[in-house]
N, C-alpha and C positions, 0 to 999 in steps of 0.2 A: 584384272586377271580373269575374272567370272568369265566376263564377254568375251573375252576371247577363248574362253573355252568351249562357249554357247558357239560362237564366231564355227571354232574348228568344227566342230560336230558334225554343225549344217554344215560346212563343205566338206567334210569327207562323206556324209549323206547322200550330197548329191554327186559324187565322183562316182562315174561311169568307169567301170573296171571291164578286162579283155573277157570274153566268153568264159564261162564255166575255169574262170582264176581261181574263185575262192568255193568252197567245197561246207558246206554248215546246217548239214540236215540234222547232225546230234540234235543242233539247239532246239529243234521245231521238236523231233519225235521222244526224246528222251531227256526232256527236261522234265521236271516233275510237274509243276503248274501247268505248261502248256500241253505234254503229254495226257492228262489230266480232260484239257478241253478235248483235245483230238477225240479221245476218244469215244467223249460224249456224242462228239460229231459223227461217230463213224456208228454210233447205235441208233441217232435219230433216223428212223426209214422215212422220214416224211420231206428228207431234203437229200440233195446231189452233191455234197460237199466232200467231207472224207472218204466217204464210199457212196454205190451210188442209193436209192432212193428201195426197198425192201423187195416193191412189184419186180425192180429192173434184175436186181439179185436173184428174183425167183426166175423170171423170162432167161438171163444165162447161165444159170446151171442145167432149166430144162432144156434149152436149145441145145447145148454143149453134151447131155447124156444121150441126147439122139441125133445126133450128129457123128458121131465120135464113140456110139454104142458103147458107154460107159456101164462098165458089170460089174460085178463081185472080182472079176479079174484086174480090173482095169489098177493101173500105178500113176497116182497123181503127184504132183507139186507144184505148194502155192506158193509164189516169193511175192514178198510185199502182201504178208497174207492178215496183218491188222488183227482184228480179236475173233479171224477166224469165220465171217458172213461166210464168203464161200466154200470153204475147206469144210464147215461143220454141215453144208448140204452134199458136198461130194461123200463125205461117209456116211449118212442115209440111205446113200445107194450102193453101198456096201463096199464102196473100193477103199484100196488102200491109199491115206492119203497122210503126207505131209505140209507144215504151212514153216514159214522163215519170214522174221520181223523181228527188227535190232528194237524194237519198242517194247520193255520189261511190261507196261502197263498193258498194253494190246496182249501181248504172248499169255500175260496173270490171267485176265480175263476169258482170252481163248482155252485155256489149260482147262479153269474151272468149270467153265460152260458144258465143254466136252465130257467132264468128268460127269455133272449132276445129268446131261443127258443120255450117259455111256455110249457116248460116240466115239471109235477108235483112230483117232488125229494124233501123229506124231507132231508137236510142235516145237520148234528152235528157237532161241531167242539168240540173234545171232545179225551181222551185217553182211548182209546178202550177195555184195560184193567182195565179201573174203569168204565165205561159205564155200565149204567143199566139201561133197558126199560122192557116194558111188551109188549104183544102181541103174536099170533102163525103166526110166519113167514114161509112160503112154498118152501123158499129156502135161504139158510144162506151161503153167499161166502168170502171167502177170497184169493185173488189171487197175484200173483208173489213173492209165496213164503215166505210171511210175517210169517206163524206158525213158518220156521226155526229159524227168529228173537229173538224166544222170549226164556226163560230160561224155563227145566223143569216144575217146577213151574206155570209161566207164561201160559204155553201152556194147563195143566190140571185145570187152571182154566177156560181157552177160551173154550174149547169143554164143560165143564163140562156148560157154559153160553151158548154153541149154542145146549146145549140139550134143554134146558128152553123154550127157542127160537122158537123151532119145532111147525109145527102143526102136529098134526096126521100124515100124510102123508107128511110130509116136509123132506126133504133133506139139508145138507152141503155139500160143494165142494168147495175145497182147491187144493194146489198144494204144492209139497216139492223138495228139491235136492234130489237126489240116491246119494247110495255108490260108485257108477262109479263117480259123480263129487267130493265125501271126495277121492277116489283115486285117483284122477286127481290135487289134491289141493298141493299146493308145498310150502314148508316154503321155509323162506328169510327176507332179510331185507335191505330195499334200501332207498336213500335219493334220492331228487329230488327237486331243487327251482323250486315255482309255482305248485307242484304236482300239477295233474288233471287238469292242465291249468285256475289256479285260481280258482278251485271250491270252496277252503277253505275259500279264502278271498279274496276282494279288493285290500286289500296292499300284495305288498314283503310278502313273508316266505317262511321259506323249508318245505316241510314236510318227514316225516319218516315215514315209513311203515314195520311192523316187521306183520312177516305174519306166526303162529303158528298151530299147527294142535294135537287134542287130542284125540287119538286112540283109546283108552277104551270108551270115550264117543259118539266116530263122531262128533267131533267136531273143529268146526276152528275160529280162529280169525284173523280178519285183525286188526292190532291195530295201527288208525294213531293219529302221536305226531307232530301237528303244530305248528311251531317254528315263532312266529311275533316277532316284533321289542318291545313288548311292554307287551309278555302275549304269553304260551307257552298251548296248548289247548291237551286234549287225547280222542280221539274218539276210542271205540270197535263197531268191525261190526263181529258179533259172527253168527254162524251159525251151524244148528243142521243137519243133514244129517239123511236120512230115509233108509229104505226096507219097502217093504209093509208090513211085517210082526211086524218090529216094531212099525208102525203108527197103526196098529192093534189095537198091546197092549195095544198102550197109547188112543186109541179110547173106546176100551173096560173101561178102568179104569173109563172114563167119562160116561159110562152107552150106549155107540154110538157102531156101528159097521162098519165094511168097507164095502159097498156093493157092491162096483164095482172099480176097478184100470182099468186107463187110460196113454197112454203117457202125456195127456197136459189136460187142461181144455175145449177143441174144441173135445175132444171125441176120439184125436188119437188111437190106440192101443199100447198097455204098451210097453216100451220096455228096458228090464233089463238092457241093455247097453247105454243107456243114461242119459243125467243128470241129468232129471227132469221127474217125474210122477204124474198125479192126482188122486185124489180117488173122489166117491162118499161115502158119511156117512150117517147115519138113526141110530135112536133108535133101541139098541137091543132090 
């Protein structure tokens, strides 16, 4: 009986499931253990993992205040705003800002931070994808790639909410993966005790990582199956891959248009061979 329990695991492991089926970001951002590492991750500035590296954080907020002449007037929001990097330098420069993350432990964090530095950051703890406020915001961000996160679906509901969003002259600015990083993506599938050096858990486990890619769509899944003493867990880390051309599209379908592609959100210039590019958005 064991074995075939061991048996089923690894085959439901490595079963290749239809695009963005299964939906399991809870498990990653609001677990407690793992929520826990996140967001160790997201305060070490010296790596590009949860967010990106402190230099790159300073390089996009100052391109984005002068760019976008961000003032005491200005109305921000951050979705997918973590414990708060860039949302606590947008209120430095005196604008009104809010941040949205279904992550209690990010949200605690950002809350506190703001308070010991009397920065004024409205923060939500809240999922982004049912969030709904009012107001004409001046700049609508989501950054390190959160849009690939999410399913079809998912994603023309978010633009079609950051039209809403807009003032008059407001802007969005995002960031995506390029087809350079879905062609650099390599299926597989590997076991490892400890994967990630405990990120999954406290205790012992193995974890399994079957790592799938879907061509028609640009699409890929890392899919990890964490194997405890006690309770066998399946996380999907799915991700949507772009061309300027198709964030176009799906811009367009939301009533928005692309106004401007960049390499990154610091303003670089675009560059078709690498992984990652940003756009600026507006209402068409």
């Amino acid at each position: 009986m064991r074995s075939a329990s061991v048996f089923a695991a690894l085959e439901s492991a490595s079963e290749k499931p239809h695009p963005f089926s299964v939906y399991t970001a809870s498990e990653l951002w609001t677990d407690e253990h793992t929520s826990e590492q996140m967001l160790a991750y997201h305060l070490n500035g010296e790596i590009d993992l949860s967010s990106r590296r402190t230099s790159s954080i300073d390089d996009a907020v100052r391109w984005m205040k002068n760019h976008f002449e961000l003032s005491g007037s200005s109305k921000i929001i951050d979705f997918g705003c973590g414990p708060g990097l860039y949302t606590s330098r947008f209120a430095r420069l005196g604008t009104e800002v809010y941040g949205i993350d279904f992550s209690s432990r990010s949200i605690q964090y950002a809350k506190a931070h703001a308070k010991r530095e009397n920065l004024g950051v409205t923060y939500v703890e809240a999922d982004y994808l049912n969030y709904q406020t009012e107001g004409a915001f001046d700049l609508v961000t989501m950054i390190m790639c959160d849009l690939c996160a999410l399913s079809p679906t998912q994603r023309a509901a978010m633009l079609a909410k950051f039209n809403g969003l807009l003032s008059d002259q407001g802007r969005i600015v995002l960031d995506v993966y390029s087809m350079a990083a879905f062609a650099d993506k390599q299926e597989g599938l590997v076991c490892e005790k400890n994967q990630l050096n405990g990120f999954w858990s406290a205790d012992p486990y193995y974890g399994l990582v079957a790592s799938f890619k879907f061509e028609d769509e640009m699409v890929s899944l890392d899919k990890y199956t964490i194997v405890e003493r006690n309770r066998i867990r399946e996380i999907y880390n799915w991700l949507q891959y772009f061309s300027p051309d198709l964030l176009e599209r799906e811009a367009q379908a939301a009533g928005l248009e692309v106004d401007e592609v960049y390499g990154d959100v610091a303003g670089r210039p675009y560059d078709a061979d690498a992984t990652e590019f940003a756009v600026v958005m507006k209402r068409a």
